[in-house]
C-alpha positions as CSV (number, residue, x, y, z in Angstrom):
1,X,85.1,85.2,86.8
2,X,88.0,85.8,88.6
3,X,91.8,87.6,88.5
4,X,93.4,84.2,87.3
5,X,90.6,84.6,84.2
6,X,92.3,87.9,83.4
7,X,95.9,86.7,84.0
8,X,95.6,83.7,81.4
9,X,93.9,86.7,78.9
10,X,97.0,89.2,79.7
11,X,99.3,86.3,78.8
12,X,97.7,85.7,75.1
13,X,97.5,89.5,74.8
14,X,101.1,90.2,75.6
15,X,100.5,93.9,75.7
16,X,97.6,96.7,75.3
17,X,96.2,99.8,76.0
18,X,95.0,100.7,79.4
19,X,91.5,100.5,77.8
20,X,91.8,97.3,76.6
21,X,92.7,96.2,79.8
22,X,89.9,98.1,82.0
23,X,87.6,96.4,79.1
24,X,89.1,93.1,79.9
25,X,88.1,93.6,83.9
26,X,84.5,94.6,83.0
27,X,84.3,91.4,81.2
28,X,86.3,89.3,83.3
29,X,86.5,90.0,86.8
30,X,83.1,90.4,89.1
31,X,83.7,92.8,92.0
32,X,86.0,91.6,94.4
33,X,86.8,92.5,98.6
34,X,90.3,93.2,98.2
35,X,91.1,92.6,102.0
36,X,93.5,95.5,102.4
37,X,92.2,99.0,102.0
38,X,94.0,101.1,98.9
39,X,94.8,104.5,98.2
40,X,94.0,105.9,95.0
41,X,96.7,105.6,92.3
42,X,99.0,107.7,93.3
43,X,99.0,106.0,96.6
44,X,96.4,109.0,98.4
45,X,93.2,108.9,99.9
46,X,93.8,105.8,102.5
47,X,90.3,104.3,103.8
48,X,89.4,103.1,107.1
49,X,87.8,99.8,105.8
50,X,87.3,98.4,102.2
51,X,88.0,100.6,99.0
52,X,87.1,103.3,97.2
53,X,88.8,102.5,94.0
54,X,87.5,101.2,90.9
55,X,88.2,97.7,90.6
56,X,90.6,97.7,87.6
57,X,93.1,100.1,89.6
58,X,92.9,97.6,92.1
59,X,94.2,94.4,89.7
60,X,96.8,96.8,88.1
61,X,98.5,97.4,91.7
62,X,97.8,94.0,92.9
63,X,99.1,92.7,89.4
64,X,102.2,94.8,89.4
65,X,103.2,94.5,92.6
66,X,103.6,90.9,92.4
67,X,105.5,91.2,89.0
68,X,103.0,89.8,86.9
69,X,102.4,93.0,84.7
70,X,104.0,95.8,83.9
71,X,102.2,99.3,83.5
72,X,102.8,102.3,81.2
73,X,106.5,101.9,80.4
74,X,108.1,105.6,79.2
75,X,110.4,103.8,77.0
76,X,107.4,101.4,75.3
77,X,104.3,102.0,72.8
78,X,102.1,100.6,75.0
79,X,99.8,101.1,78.5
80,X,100.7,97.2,79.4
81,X,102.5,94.2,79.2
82,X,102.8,91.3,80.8
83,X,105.9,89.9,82.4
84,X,107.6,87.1,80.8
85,X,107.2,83.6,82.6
86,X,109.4,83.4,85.8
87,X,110.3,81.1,88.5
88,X,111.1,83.4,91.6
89,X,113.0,81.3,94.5
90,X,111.8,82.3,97.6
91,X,114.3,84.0,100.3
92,X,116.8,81.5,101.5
93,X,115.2,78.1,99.1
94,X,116.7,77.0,96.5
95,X,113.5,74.2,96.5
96,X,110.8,76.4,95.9
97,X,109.5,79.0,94.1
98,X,107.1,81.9,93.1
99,X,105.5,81.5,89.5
100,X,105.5,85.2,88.0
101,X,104.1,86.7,85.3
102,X,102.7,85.4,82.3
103,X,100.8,81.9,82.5
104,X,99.3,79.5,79.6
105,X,96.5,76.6,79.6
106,X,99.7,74.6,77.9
107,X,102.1,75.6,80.6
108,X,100.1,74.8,83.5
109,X,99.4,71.5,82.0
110,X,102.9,71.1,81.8
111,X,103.4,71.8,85.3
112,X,100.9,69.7,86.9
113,X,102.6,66.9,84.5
114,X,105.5,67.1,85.6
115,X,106.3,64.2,87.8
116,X,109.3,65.8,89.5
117,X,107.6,69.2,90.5
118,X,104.7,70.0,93.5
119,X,102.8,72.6,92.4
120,X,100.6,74.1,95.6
121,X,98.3,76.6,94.8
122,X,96.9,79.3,97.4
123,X,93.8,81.2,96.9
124,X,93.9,84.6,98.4
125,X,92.0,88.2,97.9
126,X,93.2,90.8,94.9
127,X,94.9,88.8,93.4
128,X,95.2,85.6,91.0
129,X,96.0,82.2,92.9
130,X,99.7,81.9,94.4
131,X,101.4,79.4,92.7
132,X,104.4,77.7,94.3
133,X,106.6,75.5,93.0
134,X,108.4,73.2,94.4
135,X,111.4,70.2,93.6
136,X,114.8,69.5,94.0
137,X,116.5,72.3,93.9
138,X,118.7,70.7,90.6
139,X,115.8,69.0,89.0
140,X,113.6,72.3,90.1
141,X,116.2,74.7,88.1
142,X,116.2,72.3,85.1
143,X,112.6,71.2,85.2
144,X,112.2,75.1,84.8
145,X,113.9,75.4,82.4
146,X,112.5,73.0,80.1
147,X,109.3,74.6,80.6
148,X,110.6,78.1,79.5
149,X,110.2,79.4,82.6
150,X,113.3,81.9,83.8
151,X,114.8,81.3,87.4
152,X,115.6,84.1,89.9
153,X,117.8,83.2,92.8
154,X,116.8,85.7,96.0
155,X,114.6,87.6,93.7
156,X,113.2,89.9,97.0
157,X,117.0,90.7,97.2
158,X,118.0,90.9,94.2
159,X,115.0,94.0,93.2
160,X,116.3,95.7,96.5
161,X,120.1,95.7,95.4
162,X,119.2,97.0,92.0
163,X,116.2,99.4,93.1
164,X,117.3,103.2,93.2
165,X,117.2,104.9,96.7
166,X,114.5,107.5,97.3
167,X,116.9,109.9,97.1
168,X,118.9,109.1,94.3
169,X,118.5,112.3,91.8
170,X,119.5,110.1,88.7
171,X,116.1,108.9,89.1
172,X,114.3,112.7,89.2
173,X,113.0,114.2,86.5
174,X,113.8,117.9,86.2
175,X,110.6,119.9,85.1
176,X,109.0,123.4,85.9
177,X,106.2,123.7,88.3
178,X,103.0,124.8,86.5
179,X,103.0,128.7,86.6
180,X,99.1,129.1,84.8
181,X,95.9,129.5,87.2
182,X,94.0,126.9,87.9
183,X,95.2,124.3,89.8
184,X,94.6,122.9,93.1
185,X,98.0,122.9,95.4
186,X,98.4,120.9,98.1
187,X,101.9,120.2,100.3
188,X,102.8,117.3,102.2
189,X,103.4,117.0,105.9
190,X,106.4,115.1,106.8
191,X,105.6,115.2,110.4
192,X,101.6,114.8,110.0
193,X,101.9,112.2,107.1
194,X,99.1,114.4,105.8
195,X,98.4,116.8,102.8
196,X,97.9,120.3,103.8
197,X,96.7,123.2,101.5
198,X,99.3,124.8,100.1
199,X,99.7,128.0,97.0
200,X,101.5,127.5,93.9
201,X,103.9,130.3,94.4
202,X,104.9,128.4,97.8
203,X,105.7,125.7,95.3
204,X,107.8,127.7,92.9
205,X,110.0,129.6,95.5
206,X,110.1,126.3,98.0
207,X,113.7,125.0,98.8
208,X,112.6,121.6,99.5
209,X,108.9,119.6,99.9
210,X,106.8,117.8,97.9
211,X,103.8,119.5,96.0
212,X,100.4,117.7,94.8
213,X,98.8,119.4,91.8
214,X,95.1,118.9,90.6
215,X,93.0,120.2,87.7
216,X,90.2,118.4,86.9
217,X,91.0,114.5,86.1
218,X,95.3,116.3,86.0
219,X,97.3,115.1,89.1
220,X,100.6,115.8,89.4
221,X,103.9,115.7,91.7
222,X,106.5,118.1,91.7
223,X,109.3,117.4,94.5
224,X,111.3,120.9,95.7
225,X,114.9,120.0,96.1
226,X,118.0,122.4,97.0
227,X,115.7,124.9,94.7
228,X,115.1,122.9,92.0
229,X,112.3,121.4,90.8
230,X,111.0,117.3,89.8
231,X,108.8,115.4,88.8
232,X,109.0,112.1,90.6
233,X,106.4,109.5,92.0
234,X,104.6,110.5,94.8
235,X,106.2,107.5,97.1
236,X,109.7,108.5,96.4
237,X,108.9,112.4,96.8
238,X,107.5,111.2,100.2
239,X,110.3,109.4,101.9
240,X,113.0,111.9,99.7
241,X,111.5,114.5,101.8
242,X,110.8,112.7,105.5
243,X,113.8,112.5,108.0
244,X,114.4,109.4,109.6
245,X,111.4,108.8,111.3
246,X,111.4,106.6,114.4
247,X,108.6,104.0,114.1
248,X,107.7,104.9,110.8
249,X,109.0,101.1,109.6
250,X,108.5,98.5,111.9
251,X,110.4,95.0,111.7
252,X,109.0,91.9,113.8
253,X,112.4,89.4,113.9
254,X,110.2,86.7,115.2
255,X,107.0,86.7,113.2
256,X,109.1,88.2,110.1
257,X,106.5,91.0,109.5
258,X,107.8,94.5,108.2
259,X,104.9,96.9,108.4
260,X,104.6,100.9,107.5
261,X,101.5,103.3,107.4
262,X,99.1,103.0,104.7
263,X,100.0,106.7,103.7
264,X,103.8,105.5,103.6
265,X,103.7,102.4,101.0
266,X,107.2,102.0,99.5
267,X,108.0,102.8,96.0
268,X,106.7,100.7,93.7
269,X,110.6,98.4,93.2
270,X,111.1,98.2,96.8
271,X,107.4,96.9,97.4
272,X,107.1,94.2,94.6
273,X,109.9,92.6,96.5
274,X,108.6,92.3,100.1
275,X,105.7,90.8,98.3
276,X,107.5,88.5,96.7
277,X,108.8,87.6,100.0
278,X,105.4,85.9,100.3
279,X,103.9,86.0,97.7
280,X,101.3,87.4,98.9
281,X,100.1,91.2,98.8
282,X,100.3,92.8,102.1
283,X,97.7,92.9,105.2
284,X,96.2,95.7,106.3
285,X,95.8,96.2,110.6
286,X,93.0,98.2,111.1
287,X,93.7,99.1,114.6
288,X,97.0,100.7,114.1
289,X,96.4,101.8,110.3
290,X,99.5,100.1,109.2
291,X,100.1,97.8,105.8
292,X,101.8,94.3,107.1
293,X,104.1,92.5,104.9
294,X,104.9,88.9,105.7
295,X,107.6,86.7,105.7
296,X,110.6,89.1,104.9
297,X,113.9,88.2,106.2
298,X,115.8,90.3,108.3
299,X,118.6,91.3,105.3
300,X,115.4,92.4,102.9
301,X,114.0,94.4,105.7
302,X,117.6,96.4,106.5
303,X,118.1,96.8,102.7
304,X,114.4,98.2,102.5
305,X,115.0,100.9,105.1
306,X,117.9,101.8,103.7
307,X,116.6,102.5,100.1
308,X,113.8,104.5,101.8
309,X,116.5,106.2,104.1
310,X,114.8,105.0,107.7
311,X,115.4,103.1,110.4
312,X,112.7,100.4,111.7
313,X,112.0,99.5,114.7
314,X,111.6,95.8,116.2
């Protein structure tokens, strides 16, 4: 059984509990090579080849960062849901598109029916098959619409425009740095991309850096800033606190390739669109340890740096 198998259950579902879905893997999906190696969730522990990580924290990154699911909403009752049906144009067409998020027996049918659409399917590890569509770009927008299916114009740029910037404070969640004993502190290293042991009372007197800490199965991020201190995910606290860092991004004009180290994946906004640049989840080079996303145009990779407040080189 495969991802797609669990896609088409996700759709009926609607939305769940994280145990409901991890039951729905067990039962669903047979282990999987995922092609690109993964950190853990919180985006730690990069490996050389392969991965470490169970395989149902595998399908929720691969499934949210191509914007068919959505996991553990603040504002919701629930661990899941899935995205409503979508058709995401692809950078600079207005005659094709990405299919995202939910997807039915009954609107598949209705797609391959369709006598003005060209549905291309790609098969590809981690994640279920790419669906393109593609049409006129009138008849695609209508033909879309008939089928319930929402239409997003640039969608890659669209996400970046409305995604906040590392940096923006609006986003940070003030809250205290665990003063009881116990925990396990760890700091990061800006200029080593690396964790280093830290002390929780470096923590609570810190003017700025971002703090990792663990009890037990307990994993928490607390980012220093001018003295303060929030909670924030651990991609954001990473960039918030990292100068501009010269060949920390990479952009490749010609093959259209914007690439970072596995250590460095963008927040989770900024990365669900240079996937959905492609379509595709990102490569991973072994020889230079780097994540490769394809097919992002030049404006999506300059909007990119910016939100993560670096400069790439190409």
């Amino acid at each position: 059984m495969s991802l797609d198998h669990l896609l088409f259950w996700l759709s009926a579902k609607g939305q769940g509990s994280w145990s409901q879905f991890r039951g729905a893997i067990e039962e669903l999906c047979a282990e999987q090579e995922n092609g690109s190696p993964e950190p853990d969730d919180d985006g730690e522990r990069p490996a050389k080849t392969g991965s470490d990580l169970p395989i149902y924290q595998r399908a929720r990154f691969g499934l949210q960062r191509l914007g068919h699911v959505e996991f553990f909403s603040p504002q919701a009752d629930h661990d899941w849901r899935i995205v409503p049906p979508a058709l995401a144009l692809l950078p600079g067409q207005s005659r094709e598109g990405l299919l995202c998020g939910a997807r039915s027996s009954r609107l598949m049918d209705s797609l391959n029916q369709a006598g003005d659409l060209e549905v291309a399917r790609t098969a590809a590890p981690g994640m279920p098959e790419r669906i393109i569509i593609r049409g006129a770009a009138e008849s695609l927008v209508q033909a879309s619409e008939r089928l319930g299916l929402l239409v997003q114009t640039e969608a890659p740029m669209a996400i970046l425009s409305a995604a906040p910037g590392v940096r923006d404070q609006a986003t940070w969640i003030r809250m205290r740095i665990p003063e009881t004993p116990g925990w396990t502190v760890h700091r990061f290293s800006p200029s080593r991309l690396s964790w280093t042991e830290s002390a929780s009372m470096d923590a609570l007197h810190a003017r700025t850096g971002l703090f990792r800490f663990v009890m037990g199965h307990q994993r928490f991020y607390y980012l220093r800033w001018r003295g303060r201190s929030y909670r924030v995910p651990v991609q954001v606290g990473k960039y918030a606190v990292m100068r501009k860092k010269r060949g920390l991004l990479t952009f490749d004009a010609e093959s259209r390739t914007l690439s970072v180290p596995l250590m460095c994946r963008p927040p989770l906004l900024i990365e669900r669109a240079l996937v959905l640049c492609s379509g595709l989840l990102p490569s991973f080079d072994g020889a230079s340890g780097r994540v490769e996303y394809g097919s992002v145009p030049p404006e999506a990779a300059r909007l990119a740096a910016q939100l993560l407040r670096q400069e790439f080189a190409g």
